[in-house]
C-alpha positions, -999 to 999 in steps of 0.1 A, spaced: 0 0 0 16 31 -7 19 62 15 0 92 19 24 119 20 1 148 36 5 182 32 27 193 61 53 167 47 56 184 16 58 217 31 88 207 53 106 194 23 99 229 0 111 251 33 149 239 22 167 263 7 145 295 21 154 319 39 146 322 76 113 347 77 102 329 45 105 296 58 83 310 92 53 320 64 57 292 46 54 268 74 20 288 86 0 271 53 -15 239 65 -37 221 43 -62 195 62 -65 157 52 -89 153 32 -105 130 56 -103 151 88 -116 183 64 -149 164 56 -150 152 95 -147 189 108 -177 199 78 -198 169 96 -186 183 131 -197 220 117 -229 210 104 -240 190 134 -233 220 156 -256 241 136 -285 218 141 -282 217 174 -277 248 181 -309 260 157 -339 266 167 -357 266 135 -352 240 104 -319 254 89 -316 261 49 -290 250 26 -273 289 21 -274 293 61 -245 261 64 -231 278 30 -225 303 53 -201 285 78 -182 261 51 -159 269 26 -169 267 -9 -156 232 -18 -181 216 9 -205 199 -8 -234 202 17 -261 180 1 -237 150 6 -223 159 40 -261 162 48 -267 129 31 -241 111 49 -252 129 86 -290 113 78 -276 80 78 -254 81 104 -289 92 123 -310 71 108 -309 53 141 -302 72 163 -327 85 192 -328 115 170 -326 120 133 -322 146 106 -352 153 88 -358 176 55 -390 200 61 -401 222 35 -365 222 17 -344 232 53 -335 205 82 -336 197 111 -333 174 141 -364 158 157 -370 129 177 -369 95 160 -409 86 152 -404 54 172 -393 68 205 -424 93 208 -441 73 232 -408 80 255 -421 118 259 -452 118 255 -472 134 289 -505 133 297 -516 165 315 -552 174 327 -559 205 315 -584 226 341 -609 245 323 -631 277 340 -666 269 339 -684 300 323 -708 318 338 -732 303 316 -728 267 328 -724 277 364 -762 292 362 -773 257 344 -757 236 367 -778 255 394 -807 253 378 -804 214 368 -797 209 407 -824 227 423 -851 222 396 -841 183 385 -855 167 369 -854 197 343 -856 196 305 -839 225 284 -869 240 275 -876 248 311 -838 258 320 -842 284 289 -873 296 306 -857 300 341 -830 318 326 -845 336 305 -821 333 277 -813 302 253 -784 280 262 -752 288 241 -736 263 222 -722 234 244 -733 245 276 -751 214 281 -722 195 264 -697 203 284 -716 195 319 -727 163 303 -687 158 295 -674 164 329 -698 143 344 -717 163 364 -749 163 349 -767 134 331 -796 125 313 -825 112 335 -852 100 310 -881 120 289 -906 139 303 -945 122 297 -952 152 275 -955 165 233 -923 159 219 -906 137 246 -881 159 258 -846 155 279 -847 153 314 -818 164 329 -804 156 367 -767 157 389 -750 131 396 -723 117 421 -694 130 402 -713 169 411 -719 161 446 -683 142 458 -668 173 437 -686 201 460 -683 180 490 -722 164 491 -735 136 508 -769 141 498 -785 167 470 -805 181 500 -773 193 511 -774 224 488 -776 256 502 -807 269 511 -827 306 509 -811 318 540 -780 301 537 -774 318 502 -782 354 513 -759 348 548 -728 340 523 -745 373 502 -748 352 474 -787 369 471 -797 404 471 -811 417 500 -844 429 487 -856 396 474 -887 402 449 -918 392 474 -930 351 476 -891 348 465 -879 313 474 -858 286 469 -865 254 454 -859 221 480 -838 204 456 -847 167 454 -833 138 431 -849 104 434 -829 76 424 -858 66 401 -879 83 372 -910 105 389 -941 95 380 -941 123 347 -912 108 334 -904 77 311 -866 59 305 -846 66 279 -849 52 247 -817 47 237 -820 74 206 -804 98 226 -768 114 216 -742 131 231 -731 158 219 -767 175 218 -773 191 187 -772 227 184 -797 251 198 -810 266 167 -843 296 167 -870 290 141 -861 309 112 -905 314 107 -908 331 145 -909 365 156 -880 382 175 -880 387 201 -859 405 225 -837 389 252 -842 397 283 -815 396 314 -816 362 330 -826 347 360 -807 324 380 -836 316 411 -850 345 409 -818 371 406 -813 388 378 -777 382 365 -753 403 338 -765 386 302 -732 363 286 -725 375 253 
């Protein structure tokens, strides 16, 4: 096999016959291997991913390699040697990158329970449902004077608090809607009676103090079984309920503010 004579060799043997200070500036020039020049181009290219914190372009390495690099196959080469690696180099909309390997997503992936404010909207239906249960929509629209928005009724259903009951014994077989044990173990129930009464409501002065006269509070009350103007489910039922929508035929009317027991409350937008 014959030898690789590398660069510095060749300058030692040219420095004969040169002056001192020339032979100083001619020693200086030092030309990489070949091989260690395309290692320290992987070495500057890796850096740069690593160091990016967006998907990097071809003229941003230009930028940091000297003309003769050619990047497509230093890039080339760098894929494979991460092809299995717990991260590799990926191509995105003509720039790269490095992201975790597909296969070791399960590795980082975190649950996390998001906590979500209940809007004013649901708090006033979730009071209604628990006083007035069993209650269909119709009638919660009429207590509050407003209709439900959009998912109100969803998202109770969906956190578990409320549920559906049966249908009521009347024209068009609606909803019934009651609590259930998830809504009283979360506010620390043993029994729906449990619920704040009238007076208990304006001592915490959660009720104005002049009440409109023959003002009171509903006992709340939820039977284990259907009352006797109710019927089970048929099974028809789906969750999520469609969307409240107004007859397009019917007059307008104006909203008026709502009513949550009796108090008139700021209208949601």
């Amino acid at each position: 096999m014959p030898s690789t004579v590398t660069a510095i060799e060749m300058n030692e043997d040219s420095e004969e016959g040169l002056s001192p200070a020339l032979q100083t500036e001619h020693s200086a020039v030092v030309t990489l291997h070949p091989h260690a020049e395309r290692s320290q181009h992987l070495r500057i290219l890796e850096a740069i991913l690593f160091a990016a914190t967006e998907p990097v372009s071809l003229e941003k390495f230009a930028e940091h390699l000297p003309d003769t690099a050619d990047i497509a196959v230093l890039l080339d080469d760098l894929r494979e040697n991460y092809a299995n690696r717990g991260v590799n180099l990926v191509q995105l909309a003509g720039k790269y990158m490095l992201r975790t390997a597909e296969d070791m997503a399960f590795v980082l992936r975190k649950d996390i329970q998001e906590q979500k404010r209940l809007t004013k909207a649901g708090l006033e239906t979730l009071s209604i449902i628990a006083y007035h249960q069993p209650v269909t929509r119709a009638e919660i629209e009429d207590i509050r004077g407003v209709a439900i928005s959009k998912g109100t009724l969803d998202t109770l259903l969906d956190i578990g608090w409320i549920k559906m009951r049966g249908r009521r014994k009347t024209p068009g077989r609606p909803v019934t809607y009651g609590t259930t044990e998830a809504f009283m173990q979360h506010f620390g129930l043993n029994d729906i009676t449990d619920l704040p009464g009238l007076q208990e409501l304006k001592a915490a002065g959660l009720l104005e103090g002049n009440l409109p006269p023959g003002f009171d509070v509903p006992v709340p009350k939820a039977p284990n079984d259907l009352t006797a103007d109710e019927e089970p489910l048929d099974g028809t039922e789906q969750i999520p309920l469609d969307m409240h929508l107004p007859d397009p035929d019917a007059a307008v009317v104006p909203e008026e503010a709502p009513e949550v027991l009796g108090v008139p409350v700021a209208e949601e937008s």
